[in-house]
SERO-4910 file (N, C-alpha, C, O; in steps of 0.05 Angstrom, whole numbers):
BEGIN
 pado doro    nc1    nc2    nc3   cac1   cac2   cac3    cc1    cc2    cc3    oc1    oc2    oc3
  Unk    A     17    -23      0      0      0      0     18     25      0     37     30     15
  Unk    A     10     35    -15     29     68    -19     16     86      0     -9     89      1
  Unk    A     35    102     17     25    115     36     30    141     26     44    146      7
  Unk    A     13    163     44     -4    186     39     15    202     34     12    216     13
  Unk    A     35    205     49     69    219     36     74    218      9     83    234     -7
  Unk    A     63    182      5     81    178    -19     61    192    -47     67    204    -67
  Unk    A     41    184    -37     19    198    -56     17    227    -64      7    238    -84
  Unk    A     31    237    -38     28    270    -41     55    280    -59     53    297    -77
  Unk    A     73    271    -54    104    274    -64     99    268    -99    106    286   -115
  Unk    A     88    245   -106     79    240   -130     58    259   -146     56    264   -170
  Unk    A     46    266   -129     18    288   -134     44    312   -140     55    316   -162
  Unk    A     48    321   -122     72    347   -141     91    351   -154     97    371   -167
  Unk    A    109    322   -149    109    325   -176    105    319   -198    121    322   -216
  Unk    A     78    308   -203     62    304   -234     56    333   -239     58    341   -262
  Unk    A     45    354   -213     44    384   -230     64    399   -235     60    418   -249
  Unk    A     96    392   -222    115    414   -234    125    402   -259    143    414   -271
  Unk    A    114    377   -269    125    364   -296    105    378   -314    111    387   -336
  Unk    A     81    378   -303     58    381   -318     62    415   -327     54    423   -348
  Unk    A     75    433   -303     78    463   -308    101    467   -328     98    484   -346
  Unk    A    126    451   -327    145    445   -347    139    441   -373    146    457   -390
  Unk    A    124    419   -380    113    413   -409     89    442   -413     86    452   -436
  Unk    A     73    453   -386     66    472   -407     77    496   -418     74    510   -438
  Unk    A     95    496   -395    111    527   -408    138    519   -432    155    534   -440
  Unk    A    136    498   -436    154    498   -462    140    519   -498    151    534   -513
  Unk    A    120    511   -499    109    525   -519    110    552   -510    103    565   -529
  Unk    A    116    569   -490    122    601   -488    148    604   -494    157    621   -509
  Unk    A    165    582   -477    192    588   -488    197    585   -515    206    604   -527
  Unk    A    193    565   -527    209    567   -551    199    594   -571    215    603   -587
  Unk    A    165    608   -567    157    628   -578    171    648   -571    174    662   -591
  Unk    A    185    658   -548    197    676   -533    216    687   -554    221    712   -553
  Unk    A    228    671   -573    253    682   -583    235    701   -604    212    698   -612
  Unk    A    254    723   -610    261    738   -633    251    740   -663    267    747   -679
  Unk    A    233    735   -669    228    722   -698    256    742   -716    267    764   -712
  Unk    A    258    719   -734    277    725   -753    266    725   -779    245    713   -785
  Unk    A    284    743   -797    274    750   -826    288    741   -846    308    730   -837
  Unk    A    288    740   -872    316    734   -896    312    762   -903    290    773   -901
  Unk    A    333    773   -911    329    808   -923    345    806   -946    369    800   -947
  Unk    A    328    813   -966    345    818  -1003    352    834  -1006    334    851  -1010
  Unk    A    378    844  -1006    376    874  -1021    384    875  -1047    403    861  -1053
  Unk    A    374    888  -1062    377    896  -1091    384    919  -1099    367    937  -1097
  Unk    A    410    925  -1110    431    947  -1115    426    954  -1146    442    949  -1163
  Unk    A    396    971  -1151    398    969  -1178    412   1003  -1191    413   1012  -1214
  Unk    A    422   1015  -1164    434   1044  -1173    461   1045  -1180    478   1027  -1178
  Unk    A    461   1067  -1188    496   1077  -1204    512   1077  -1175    532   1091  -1178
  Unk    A    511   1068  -1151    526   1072  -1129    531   1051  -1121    512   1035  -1120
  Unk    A    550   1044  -1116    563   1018  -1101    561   1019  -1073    570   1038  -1059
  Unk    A    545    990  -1060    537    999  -1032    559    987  -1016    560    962  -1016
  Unk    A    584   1006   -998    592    992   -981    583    977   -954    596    957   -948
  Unk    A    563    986   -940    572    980   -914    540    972   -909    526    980   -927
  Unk    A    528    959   -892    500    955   -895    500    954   -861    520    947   -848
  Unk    A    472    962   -850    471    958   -817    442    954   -821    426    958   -839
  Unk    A    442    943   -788    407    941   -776    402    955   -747    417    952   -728
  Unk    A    385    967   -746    383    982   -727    345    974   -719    331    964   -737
  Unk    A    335    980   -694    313    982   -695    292   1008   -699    297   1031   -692
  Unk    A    274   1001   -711    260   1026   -731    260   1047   -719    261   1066   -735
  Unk    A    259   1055   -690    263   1086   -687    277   1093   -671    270   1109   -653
  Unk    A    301   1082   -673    336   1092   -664    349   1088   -682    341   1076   -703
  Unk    A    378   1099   -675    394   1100   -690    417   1091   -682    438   1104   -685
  Unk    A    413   1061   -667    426   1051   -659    443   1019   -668    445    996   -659
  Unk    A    451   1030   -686    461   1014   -711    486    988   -697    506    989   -683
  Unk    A    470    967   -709    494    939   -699    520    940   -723    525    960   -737
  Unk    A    533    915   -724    557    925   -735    562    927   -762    539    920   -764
  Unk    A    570    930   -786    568    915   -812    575    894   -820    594    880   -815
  Unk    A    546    893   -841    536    861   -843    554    849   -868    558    825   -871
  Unk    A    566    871   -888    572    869   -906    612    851   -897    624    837   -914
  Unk    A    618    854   -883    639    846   -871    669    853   -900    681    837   -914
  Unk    A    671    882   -898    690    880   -924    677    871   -948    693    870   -967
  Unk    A    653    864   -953    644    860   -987    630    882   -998    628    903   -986
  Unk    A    619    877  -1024    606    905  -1033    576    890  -1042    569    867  -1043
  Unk    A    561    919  -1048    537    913  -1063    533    923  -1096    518    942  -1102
  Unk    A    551    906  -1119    557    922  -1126    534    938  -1152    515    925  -1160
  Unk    A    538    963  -1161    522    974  -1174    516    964  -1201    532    956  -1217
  Unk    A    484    966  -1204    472    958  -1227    464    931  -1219    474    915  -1235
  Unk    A    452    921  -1205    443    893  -1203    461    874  -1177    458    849  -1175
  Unk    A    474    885  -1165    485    867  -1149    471    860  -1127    453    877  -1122
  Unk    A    472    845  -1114    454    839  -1090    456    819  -1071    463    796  -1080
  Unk    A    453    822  -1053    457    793  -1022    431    790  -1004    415    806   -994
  Unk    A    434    760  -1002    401    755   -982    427    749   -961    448    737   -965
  Unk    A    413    767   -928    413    756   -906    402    739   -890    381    747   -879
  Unk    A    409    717   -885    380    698   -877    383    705   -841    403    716   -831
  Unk    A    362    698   -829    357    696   -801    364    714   -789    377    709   -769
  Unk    A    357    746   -795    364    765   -783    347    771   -759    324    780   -762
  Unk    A    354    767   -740    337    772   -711    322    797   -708    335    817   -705
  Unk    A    295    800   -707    292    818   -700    275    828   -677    253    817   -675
  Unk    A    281    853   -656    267    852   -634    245    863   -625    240    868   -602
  Unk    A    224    872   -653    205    878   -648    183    871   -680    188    851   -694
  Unk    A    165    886   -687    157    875   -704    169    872   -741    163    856   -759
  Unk    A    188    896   -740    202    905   -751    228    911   -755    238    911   -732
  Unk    A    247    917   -773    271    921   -767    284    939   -802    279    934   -825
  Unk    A    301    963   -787    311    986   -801    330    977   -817    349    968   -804
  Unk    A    334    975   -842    361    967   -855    377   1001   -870    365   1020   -880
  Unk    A    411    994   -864    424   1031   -872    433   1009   -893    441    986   -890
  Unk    A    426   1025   -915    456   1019   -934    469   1045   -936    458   1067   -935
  Unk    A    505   1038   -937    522   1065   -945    533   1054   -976    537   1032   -986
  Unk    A    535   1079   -985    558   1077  -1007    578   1095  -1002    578   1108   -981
  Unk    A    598   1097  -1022    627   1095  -1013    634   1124  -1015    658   1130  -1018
  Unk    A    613   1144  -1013    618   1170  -1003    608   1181   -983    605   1205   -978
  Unk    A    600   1156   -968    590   1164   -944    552   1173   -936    542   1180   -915
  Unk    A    540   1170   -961    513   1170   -965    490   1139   -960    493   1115   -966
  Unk    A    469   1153   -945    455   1132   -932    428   1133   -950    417   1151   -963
  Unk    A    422   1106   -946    389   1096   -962    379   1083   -927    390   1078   -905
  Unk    A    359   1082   -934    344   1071   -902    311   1058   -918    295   1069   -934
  Unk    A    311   1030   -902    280   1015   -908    274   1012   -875    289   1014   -855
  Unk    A    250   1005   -877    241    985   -852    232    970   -860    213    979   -873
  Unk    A    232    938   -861    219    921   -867    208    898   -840    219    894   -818
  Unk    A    185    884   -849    167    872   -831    190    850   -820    209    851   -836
  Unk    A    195    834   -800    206    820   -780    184    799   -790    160    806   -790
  Unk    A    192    769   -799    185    737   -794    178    736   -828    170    714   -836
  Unk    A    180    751   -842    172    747   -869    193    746   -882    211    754   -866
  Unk    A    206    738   -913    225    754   -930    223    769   -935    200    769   -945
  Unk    A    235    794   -937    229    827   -951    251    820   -981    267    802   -983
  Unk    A    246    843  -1003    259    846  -1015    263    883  -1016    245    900  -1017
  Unk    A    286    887  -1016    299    919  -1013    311    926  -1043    334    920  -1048
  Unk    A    292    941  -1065    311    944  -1089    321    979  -1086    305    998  -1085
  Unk    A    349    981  -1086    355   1008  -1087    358   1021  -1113    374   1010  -1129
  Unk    A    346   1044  -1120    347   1046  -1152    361   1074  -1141    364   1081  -1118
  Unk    A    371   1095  -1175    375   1124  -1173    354   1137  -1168    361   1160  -1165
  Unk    A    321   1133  -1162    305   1154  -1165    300   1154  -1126    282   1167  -1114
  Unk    A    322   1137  -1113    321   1133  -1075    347   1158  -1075    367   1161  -1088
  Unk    A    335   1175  -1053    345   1197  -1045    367   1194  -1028    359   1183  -1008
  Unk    A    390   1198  -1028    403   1189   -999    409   1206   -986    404   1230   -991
  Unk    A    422   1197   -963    415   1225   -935    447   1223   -936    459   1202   -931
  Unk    A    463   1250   -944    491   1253   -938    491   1275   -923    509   1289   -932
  Unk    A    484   1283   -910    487   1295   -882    490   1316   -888    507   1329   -874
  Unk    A    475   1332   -911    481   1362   -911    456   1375   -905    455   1399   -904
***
């Protein structure tokens, strides 16, 4: 005969297993959704340097481009699994005079980014 200790000891923990298996489905949602991001370099400017920042700072992570280019007239790179920490996320492209293009695109989807000559860029004057 299993005694009333033993019953009770078993009783809790079938619910901290039972609280375990339920909070697994929050954790694994918890993370970050991630994006693939295209960009498409269809301007006379060669893009050096590319960043992500969240949409309303300007708090730019490091470059993604690591020393490569984007180069002009059709060049282009997918980023896959770019984390992002809200629903959204800011992409800078620079080119090599120091001039910026800026998107925001949606977070958990693919975006595609085409930069053409008729995108304005922000050179800081």
């Amino acid at each position: 005969m299993i005694s009333l200790s033993t019953k009770r000891t078993r009783f809790i923990l079938f619910l901290f297993l039972a609280g375990i298996v339920a909070a697994l489905p929050l954790l694994s949602s918890a993370q970050p959704p991630a994006t693939d991001i295209t960009i498409v370099n269809n301007s006379s400017r060669e893009i050096n340097h590319l960043y992500f920042s969240p949409p309303d700072q300007n708090n730019w992570g490091p470059d993604q481009l690591n020393s490569s280019v984007i180069a002009a007239g059709g060049g282009s790179v997918t980023l896959t699994g770019v984390a992002c920490e809200g629903q959204s996320i800011k992409v800078i492209a620079e080119d090599h005079e120091g001039c910026f293009f800026y998107k925001v695109v949606a977070c958990g989807e693919a975006s595609t980014w085409t930069i053409t000559n008729e995108a304005t860029p922000d050179c800081g004057s």
